[in-house]
C-alpha positions in Angstrom: -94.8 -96.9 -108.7 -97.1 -93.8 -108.6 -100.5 -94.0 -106.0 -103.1 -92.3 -108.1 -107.0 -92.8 -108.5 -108.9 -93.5 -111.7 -111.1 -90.9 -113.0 -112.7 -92.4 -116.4 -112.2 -94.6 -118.8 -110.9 -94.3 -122.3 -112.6 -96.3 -125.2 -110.6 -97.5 -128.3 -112.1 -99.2 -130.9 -109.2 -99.1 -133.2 -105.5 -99.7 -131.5 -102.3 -102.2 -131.6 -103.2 -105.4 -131.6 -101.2 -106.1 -128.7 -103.3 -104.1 -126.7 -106.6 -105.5 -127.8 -109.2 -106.3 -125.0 -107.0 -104.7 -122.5 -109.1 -101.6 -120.5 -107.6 -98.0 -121.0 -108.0 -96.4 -117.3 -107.9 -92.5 -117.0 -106.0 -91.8 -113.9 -104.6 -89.0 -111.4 -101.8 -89.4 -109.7 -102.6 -88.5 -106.4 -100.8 -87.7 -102.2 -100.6 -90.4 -99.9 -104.1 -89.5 -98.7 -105.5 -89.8 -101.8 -105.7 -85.7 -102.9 -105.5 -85.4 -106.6 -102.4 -84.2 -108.4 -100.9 -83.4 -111.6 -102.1 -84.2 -115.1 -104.3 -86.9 -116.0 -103.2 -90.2 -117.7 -104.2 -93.5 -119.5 -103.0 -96.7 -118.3 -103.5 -100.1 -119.2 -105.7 -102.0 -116.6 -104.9 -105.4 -115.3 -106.5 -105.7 -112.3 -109.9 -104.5 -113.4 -110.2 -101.2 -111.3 -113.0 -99.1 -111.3 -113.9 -95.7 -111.4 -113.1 -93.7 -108.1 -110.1 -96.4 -106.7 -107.1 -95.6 -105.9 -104.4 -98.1 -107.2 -100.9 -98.8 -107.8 -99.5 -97.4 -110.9 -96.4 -98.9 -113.0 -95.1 -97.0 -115.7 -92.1 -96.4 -118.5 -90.4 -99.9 -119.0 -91.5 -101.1 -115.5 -95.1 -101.3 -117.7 -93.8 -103.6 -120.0 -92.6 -106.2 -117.9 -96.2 -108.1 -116.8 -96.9 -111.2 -118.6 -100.0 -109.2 -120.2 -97.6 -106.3 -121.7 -94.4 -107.8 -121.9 -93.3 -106.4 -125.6 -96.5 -104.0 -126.0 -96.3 -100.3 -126.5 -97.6 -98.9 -123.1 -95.9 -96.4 -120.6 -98.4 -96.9 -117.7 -100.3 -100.2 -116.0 -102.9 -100.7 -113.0 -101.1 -103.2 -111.0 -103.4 -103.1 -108.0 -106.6 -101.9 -106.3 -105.4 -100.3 -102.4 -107.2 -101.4 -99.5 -105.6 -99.0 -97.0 -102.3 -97.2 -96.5 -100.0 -96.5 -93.7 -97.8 -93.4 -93.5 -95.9 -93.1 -90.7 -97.9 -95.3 -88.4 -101.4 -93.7 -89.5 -104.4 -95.0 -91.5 -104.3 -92.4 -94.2 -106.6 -93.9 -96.4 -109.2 -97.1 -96.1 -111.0 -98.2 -99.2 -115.0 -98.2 -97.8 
């Protein structure tokens, strides 16, 4: 899994059908303190995140295995919304 924070959405009004309905998330993979790295990337939402969260990323075949993509063609999912995290016994990020 891959802490990163989503930074827009991406609207599709034609794609698979097993995809249908699902919410295309653009994301950032980011530090442990929530600084921004690397390239940008869509994921498939399933925890209906919002812009400016950080969240838990799945991706490859680990994205495929939820009930909601098991057999669908994705290579990244939102599987949470962080609260806070602890790195080496400090708060480094609190969601406000």
């Amino acid at each position: 899994m891959l802490i990163a924070r989503v930074v827009g959405t991406a609207i599709s009004t034609i794609k698979d059908e097993k995809v249908q309905g699902r919410k295309l998330l653009v994301l950032k993979q980011t530090d442990p303190t929530g600084k921004l790295i690397g390239k940008p990337f869509v994921a498939v939402d399933l925890v209906d995140a919002g812009e400016g969260e950080l969240v838990l990323t799945g991706h490859g075949s680990s994205a495929r295995q939820t009930n909601l993509t098991k057999d669908c063609p994705v290579d990244a999912v939102v599987v949470a919304v962080i609260d806070h995290l602890n790195v080496d016994d400090k708060v480094v990020f609190r969601k406000e």
